[in-house]
N, C-alpha and C positions, 0 to 999 in steps of 0.2 A: 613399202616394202613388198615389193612385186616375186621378186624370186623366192622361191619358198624354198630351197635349198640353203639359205642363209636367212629369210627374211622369210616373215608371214608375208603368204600369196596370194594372188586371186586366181581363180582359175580362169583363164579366158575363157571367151564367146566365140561361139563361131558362124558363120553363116549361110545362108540361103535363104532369097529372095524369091518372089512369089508373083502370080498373075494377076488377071484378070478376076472382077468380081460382080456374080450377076446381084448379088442381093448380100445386101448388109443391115444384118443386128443381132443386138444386144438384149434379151432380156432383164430384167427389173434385178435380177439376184446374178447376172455376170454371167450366165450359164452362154458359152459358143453357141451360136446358132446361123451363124455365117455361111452363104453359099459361093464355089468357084467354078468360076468361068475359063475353060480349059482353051489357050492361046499360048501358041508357040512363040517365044523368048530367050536370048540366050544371056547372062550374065556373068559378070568376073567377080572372082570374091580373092580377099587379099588377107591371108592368115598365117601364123608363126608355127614353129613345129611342137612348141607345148603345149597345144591342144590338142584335146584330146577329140579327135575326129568322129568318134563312132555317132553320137548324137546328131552333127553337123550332118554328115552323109545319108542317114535315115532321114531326113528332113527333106534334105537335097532331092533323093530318089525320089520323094513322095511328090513332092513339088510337081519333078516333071511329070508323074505319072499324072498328077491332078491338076496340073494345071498348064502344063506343057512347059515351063520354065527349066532350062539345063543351065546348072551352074555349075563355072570353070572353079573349081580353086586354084588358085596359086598360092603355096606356101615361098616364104622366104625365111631364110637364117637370118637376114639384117634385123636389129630391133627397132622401134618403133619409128627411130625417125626417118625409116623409106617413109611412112605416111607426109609426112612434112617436106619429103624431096620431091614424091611424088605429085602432091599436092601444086607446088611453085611450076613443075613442070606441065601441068595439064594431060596429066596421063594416070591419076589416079585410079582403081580400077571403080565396079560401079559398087559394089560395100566391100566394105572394111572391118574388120575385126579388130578392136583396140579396148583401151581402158577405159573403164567408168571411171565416174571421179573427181577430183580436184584437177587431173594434167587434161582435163577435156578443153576448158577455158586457156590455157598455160602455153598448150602445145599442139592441139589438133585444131583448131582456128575453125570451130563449126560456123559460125554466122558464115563464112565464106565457100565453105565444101560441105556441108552434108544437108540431109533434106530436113527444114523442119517439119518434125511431129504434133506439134500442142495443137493443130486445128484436125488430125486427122481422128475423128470419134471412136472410131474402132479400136485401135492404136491404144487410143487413152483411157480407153473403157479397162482394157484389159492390166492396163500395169498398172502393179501397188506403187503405193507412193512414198517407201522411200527407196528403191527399185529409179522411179522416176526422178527424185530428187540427186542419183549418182549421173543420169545424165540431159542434167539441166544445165544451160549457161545463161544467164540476163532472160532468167523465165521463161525459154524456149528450151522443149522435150526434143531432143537429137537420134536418141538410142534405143534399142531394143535387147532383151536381155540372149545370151546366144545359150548360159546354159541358166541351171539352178545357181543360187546361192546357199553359200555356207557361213557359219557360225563360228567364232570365236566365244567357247562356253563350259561347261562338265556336262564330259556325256557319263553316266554312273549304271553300276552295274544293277538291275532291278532286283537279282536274288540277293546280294549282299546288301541290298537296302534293306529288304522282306526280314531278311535272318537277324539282321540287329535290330527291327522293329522302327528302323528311321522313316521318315519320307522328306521330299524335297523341300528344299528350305527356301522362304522369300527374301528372309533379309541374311547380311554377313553376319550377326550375331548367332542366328540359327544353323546356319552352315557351320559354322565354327564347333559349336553342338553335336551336331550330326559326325564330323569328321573323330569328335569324342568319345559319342558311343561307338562309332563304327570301329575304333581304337580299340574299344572296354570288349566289345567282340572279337578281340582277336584278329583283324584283318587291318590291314595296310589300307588306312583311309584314302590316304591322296598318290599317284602317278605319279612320280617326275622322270620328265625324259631329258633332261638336260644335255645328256652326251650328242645329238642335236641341240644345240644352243641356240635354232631360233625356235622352238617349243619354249622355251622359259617365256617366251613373250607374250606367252597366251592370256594370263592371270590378267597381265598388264594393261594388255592394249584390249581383251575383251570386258575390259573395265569400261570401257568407254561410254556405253549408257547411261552409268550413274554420274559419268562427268559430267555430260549434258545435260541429264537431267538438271543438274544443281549449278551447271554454268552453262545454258544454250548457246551461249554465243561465244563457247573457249574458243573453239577453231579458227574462227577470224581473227578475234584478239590474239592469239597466239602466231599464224599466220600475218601479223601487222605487230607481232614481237610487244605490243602492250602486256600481255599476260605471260605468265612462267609455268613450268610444273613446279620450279621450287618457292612459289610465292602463290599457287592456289592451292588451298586448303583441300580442294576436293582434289584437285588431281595429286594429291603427296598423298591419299588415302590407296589409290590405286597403287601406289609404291609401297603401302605401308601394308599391303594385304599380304605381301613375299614372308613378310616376319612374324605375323600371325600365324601361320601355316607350316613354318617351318618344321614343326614337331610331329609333320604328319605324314610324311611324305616315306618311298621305299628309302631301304638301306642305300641301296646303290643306283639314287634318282641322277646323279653328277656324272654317272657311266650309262646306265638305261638310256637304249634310242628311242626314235618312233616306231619301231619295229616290236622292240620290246612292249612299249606299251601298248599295245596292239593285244599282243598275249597276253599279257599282267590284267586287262579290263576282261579279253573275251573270257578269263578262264578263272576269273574272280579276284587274283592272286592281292590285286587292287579295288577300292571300292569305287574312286572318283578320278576324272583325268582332265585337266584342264588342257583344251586342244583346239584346233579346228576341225571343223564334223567332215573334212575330207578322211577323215581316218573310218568310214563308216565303211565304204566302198572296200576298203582293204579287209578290215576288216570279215564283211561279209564272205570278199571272196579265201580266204584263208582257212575258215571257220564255219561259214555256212548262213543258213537262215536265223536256224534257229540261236544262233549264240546270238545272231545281230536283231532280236527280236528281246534280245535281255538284255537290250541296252534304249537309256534315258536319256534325256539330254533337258538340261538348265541353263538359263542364262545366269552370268555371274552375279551374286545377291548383291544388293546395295543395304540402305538403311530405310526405306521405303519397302515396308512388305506389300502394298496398295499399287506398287510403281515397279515390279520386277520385271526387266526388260530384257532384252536379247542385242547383243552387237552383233550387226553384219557385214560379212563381206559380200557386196553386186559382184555379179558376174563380170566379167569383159559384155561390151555392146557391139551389137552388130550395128554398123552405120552408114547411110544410103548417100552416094557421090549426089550431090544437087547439080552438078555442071555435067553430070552423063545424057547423052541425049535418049537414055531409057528410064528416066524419071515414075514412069508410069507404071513399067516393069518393076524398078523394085520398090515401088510404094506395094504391092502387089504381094510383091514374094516377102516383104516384112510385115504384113498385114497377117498370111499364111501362117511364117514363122512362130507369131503368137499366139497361133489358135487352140484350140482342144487337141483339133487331130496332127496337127506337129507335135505336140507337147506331147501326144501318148505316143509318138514315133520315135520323140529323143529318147525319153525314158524307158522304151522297151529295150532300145538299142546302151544305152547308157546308165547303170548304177546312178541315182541322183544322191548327189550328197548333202542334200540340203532342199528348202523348198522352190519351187518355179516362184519366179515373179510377177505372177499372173494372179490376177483377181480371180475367184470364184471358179480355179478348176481345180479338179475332181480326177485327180488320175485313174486311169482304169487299169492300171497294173500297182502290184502291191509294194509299197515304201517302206522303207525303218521305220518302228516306233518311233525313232528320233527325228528324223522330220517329221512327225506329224505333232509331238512337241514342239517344235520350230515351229512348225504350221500356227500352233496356237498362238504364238507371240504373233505374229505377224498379222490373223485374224483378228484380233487385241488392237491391234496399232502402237504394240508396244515394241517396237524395235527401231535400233539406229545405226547408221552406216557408221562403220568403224574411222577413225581419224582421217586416215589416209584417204578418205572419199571426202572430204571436209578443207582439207589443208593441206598445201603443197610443198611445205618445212618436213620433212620427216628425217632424221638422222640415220645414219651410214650403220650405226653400232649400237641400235635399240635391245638386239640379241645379245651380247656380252653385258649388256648394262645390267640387264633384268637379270642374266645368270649371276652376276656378281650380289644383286640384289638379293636375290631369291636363297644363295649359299653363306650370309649374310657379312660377306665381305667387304659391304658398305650399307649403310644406312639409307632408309627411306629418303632420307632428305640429301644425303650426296648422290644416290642413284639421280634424281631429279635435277640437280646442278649437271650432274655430266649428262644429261640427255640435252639440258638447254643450251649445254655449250655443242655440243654435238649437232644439234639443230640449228646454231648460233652460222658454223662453219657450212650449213647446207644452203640457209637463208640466203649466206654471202654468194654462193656461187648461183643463187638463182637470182642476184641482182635485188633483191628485197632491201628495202631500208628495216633493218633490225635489229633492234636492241640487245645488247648483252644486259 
């Protein structure tokens, strides 16, 4: 569910590639300590219009300043498959901005066009691992991350936690708790922004950690149509969390946008919002520092208080043409791209909505309390790529399911039949052998 206008999003990546390197390492705790060798290079980079450029370009600029590398963008309106026209044609440019993921394998035919990563030390020193696990194919690392990643999770307001005396909860029993007394104080425990209809999916699909947890291996089986939601036990619990909740949520969550909720968390009127931590950025800029410094972020409770995880969405990856004959250039400028002093050039330039995908750095400009909440999951090794970086089955109408679900128009266990038939009909057109 790539559009976020209908569908939970990712936010793409974008790029710029990098030079020349007198000296390479890594100390013991991941701290940059990498030096660049400043060589004139020019490169192409090939990216879409819903990215959000300002990160990209602070990179870019620095690049050349530090390393003598000038990258072209070229944006296109086409979606993804000029990469696949391109590609046939031998005219790809030399990186690429595209999806992490499941369509890396499906649709971007890495073994054939892009550079592999897994032997370059620097490269792999720096990306976390499940970061690296969104662009892996047959055990070879492809991608780099172009921005931060965000979360599928409750970000909650710290003062309406303080005032009803709650704190954050590990498991769904305690959450359930929390959303009680936060109730018995008079405040509107939970968000819903339903009047956007792909916000309902949040609950849902940021369940996805505790499905793993308790079946690692749904995505395949599910992707090879052996398993269901309506026949696992854990994934009906993720459907079954909409009717739980139901008694908590605002008066008028079925009309409430994302805009509203926006207001409703910064100004208390709500206690908890289950969302994507792109709403952070908005946020801040609406409202300021200080409102977005009175806000938390949790991942969704499971039934393991020892095991509370976080779902993620990777960024889009920035990805290096293997058949350009400046191979060496953008090993160069993707080495760059992940180092300390890009990463503080995205982020000065760019609101992060989430954490970098980078081991052991240390921004030097200041974050949300909520990514550094994030941060800690991630630090933990407690976090997992959300489905759709696992599994290329995703259905058309995951947002009206969950809304129907969540207003309790159908039951746990019919929401889950029509996601699999819904999935049943995506499987077919990607040519899957799959089971109804």
């Amino acid at each position: 569910m790539k559009n976020k206008t209908k569908k939970i999003g990712v936010t793409l990546l974008t790029a710029a590639m990098m030079t020349t390197l007198a000296a390479t390492s890594v100390n013991a705790d991941n701290k940059d300590s990498k030096e660049w060798e400043y060589k004139e290079a020019e490169l192409s980079l090939l990216t879409f219009p819903d990215i959000n450029s300002d990160g990209l370009n602070a990179v870019c600029e620095l690049a050349e300043e530090k390393l003598g590398i000038k990258v072209d963008i070229e944006v296109v309106t086409a979606g993804e498959d000029i990469v696949s026209t391109r590609e046939a044609s031998g005219d790809l440019n030399d990186l690429v901005i595209a999806n992490s993921g499941a369509t890396l394998g499906t649709q971007l035919h890495p073994e054939d066009n892009f550079i592999p990563l897994s032997d370059n030390e620097y490269i792999m020193s720096r990306l976390d691992d499940t970061f690296a696990s969104a662009v892996t194919n047959n055990d070879i690392v492809y991608g780099i991350p172009q921005s931060t990643a965000m979360a599928g999770c409750i970000l909650y307001n710290k003062q309406v936690f303080k005032d009803a005396g709650a704190e954050v909860p590990d498991t769904w029993e305690d959450f359930l708790e929390v959303c009680q007394k936060i109730k018995e104080n008079g405040k509107t425990p939970l968000i819903g922004t339903f009047g956007d209809t792909w916000t309902s999916q949040v609950l849902f699909l940021g369940d996805y950690y505790n499905l793993r947890a308790e079946e690692p291996d749904f995505a395949s089986k599910f992707e090879a149509g052996e398993e269901k939601y309506a026949t696992s036990t854990a994934a009906l619990k993720s459907f079954s969390k909409y009717a739980d909740v139901k008694d908590f949520y605002n008066e008028d969550c079925f009309a409430a946008t994302f805009s509203d909720g926006v207001d409703y968390l910064a100004e208390g009127d709500g206690a908890m919002w289950p969302i994507l931590t792109e709403a952070l950025p908005e946020l801040a800029s609406l409202y300021g520092e200080d409102y977005a410094n009175n806000i938390g972020a949790f991942g969704i409770p499971g039934d393991d208080a020892e095991n509370h995880g976080l779902t993620v969405w990777e960024p889009n990856a920035i990805y290096g043409n293997k058949n350009s004959d400046k191979v060496d250039d953008i090993t160069r400028f993707m080495e760059f791209y992940v180092s300390d002093e890009a990463l503080d050039a995205f982020n000065s330039a760019q609101t992060p909505q989430g954490p970098v995908c980078i081991k052991g750095y240390e921004p030097s400009v200041d974050v949300f309390p909520a990514v550094e909440d994030m941060q800690a999951y991630i630090d933990a090794g407690k976090t997992s790529v959300a489905l759709e970086f696992e599994c290329s089955v995703i259905g058309a109408n995951c947002d009206a399911i969950c809304s129907e679900c969540a207003s309790g128009q159908t039951t746990a266990e019919e929401a889950a039949k029509k996601l699999d038939e819904d999935c049943y009909k995506a499987a077919v057109q990607l040519g899957l052998d799959w089971k109804k």
